[in-house]
C-alpha positions as CSV (number, residue, x, y, z in Angstrom):
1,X,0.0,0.0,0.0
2,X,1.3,3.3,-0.7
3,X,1.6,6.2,1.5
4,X,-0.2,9.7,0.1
5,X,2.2,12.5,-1.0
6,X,2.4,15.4,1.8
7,X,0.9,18.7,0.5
8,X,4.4,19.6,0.7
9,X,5.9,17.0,-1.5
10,X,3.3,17.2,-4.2
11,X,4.1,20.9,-4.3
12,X,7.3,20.2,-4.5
13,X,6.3,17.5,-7.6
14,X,4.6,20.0,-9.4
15,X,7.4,22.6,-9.0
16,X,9.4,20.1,-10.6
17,X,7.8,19.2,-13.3
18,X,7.3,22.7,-14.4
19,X,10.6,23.4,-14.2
20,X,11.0,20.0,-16.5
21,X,8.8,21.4,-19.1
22,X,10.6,24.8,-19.1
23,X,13.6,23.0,-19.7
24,X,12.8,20.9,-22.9
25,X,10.1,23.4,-24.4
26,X,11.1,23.9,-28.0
27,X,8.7,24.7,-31.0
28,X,9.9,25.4,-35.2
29,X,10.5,29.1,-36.2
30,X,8.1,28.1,-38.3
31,X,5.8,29.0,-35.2
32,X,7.6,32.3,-35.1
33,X,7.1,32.9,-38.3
34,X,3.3,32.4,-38.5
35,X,2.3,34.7,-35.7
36,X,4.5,37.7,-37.2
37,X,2.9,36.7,-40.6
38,X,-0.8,36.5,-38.6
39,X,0.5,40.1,-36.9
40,X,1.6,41.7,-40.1
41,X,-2.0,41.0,-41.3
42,X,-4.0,42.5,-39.3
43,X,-1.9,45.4,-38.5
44,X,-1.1,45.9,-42.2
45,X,-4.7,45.1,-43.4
46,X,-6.1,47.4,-40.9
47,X,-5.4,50.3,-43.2
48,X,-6.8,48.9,-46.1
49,X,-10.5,50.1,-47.3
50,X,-13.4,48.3,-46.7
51,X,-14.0,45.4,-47.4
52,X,-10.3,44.3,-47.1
53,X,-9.8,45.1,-43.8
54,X,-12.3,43.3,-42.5
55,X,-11.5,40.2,-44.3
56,X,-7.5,40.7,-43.1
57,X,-8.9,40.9,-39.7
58,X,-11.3,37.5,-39.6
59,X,-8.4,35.6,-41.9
60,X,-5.9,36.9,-39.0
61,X,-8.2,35.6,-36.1
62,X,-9.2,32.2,-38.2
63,X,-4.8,31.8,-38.4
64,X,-4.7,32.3,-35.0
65,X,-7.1,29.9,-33.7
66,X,-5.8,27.1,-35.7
67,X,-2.3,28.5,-34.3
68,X,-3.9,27.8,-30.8
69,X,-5.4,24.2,-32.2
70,X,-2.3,23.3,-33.6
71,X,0.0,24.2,-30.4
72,X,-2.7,22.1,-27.8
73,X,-2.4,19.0,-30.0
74,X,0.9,19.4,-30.1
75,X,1.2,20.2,-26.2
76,X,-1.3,19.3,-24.6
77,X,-2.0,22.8,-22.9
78,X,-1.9,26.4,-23.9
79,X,-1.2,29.4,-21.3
80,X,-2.5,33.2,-21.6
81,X,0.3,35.3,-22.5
82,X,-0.8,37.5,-20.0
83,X,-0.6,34.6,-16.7
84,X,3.3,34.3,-16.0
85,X,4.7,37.1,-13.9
86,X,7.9,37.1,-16.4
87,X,6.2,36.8,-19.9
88,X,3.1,39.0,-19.0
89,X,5.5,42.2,-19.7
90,X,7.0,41.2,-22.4
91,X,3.0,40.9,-23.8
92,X,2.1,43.7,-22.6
93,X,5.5,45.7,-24.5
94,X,4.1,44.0,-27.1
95,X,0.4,45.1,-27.0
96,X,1.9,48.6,-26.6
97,X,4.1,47.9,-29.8
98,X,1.2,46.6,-32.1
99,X,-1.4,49.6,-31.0
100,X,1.5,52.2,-31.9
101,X,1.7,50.0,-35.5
102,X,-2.0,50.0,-35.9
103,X,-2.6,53.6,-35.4
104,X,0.0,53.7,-38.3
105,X,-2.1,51.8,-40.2
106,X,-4.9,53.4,-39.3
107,X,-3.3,56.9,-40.7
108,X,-3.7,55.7,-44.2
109,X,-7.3,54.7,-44.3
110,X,-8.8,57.3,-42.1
111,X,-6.8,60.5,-42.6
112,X,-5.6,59.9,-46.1
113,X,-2.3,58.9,-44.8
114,X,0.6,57.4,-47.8
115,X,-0.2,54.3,-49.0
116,X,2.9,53.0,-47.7
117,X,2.1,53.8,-43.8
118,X,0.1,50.3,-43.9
119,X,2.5,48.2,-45.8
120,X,5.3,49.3,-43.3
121,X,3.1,48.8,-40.0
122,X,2.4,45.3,-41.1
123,X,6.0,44.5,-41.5
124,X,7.1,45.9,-38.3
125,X,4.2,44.0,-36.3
126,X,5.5,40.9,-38.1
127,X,9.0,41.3,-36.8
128,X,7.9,42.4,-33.7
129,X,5.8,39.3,-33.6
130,X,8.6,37.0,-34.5
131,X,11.1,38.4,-32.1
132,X,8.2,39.1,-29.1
133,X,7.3,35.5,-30.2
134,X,10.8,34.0,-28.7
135,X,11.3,36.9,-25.7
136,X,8.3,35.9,-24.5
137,X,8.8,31.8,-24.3
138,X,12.3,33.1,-22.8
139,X,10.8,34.6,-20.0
140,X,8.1,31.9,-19.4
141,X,10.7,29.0,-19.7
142,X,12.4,31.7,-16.8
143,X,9.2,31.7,-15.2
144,X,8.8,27.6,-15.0
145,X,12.2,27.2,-13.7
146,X,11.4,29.7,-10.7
147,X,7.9,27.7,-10.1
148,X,6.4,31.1,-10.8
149,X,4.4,29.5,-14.3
């Protein structure tokens, strides 16, 4: 017959597993390059007229969902990019980043901006995407090994 864990020792248990995961979480670039590509349409399509920014917009949300789909299957789990202590400000950098971009966008189709002012925020968000992409599993793989994810 075995003995039940302590509340102690199954903390502990948990602790390490997390710290496990954070160790041997890897994903492709491939990853990294689909969300800057999923970021670089909306931003960039959010300066385009009507109807095309609306259909950048739901294509963007559709590619991120199957983004989501894709990493459970693969996982098993998926974590709000806003939940660990580390990654959340790296998110939120990144929130700040994109709404800059998309009011760059924005200039275009609401104040008669240059066409380019679009084309430019997209590509930005999509860089920002990619390299936000891997700061942010940096700081949540920091995150697991401190027991903080």
């Amino acid at each position: 017959m075995t003995q039940d864990p302590t509340p102690q020792e199954a903390l502990a248990s948990i602790q390490a597993a997390r710290a496990r995961v954070g160790e041997t979480l890897t994903y492709p670039f491939g990853w990294d390059l689909s969300y800057g590509g999923m970021l670089a349409l909306m931003v960039g399509g959010a300066g385009l007229p009507q109807p095309w920014s609306t259909l950048t917009l739901v294509l963007s949300i559709v590619a991120l969902v199957f983004m989501v789909q894709w990493w459970r299957k693969r996982t098993g789990w998926w974590v709000s990019g806003y939940a660990p202590p580390r990654a959340r400000w790296v998110a939120w950098v990144m929130v700040a980043v994109m709404m800059g971009l998309m009011g760059l966008s924005f200039w275009t189709r609401l104040f008669d901006g240059p066409f380019w002012a679009p084309i430019v925020a997209g590509a930005l968000a999509g860089v920002t995407g990619i390299i936000g992409g891997r700061l942010w599993m940096r700081a949540y793989r920091r995150d697991l090994l401190a027991g903080q994810g």
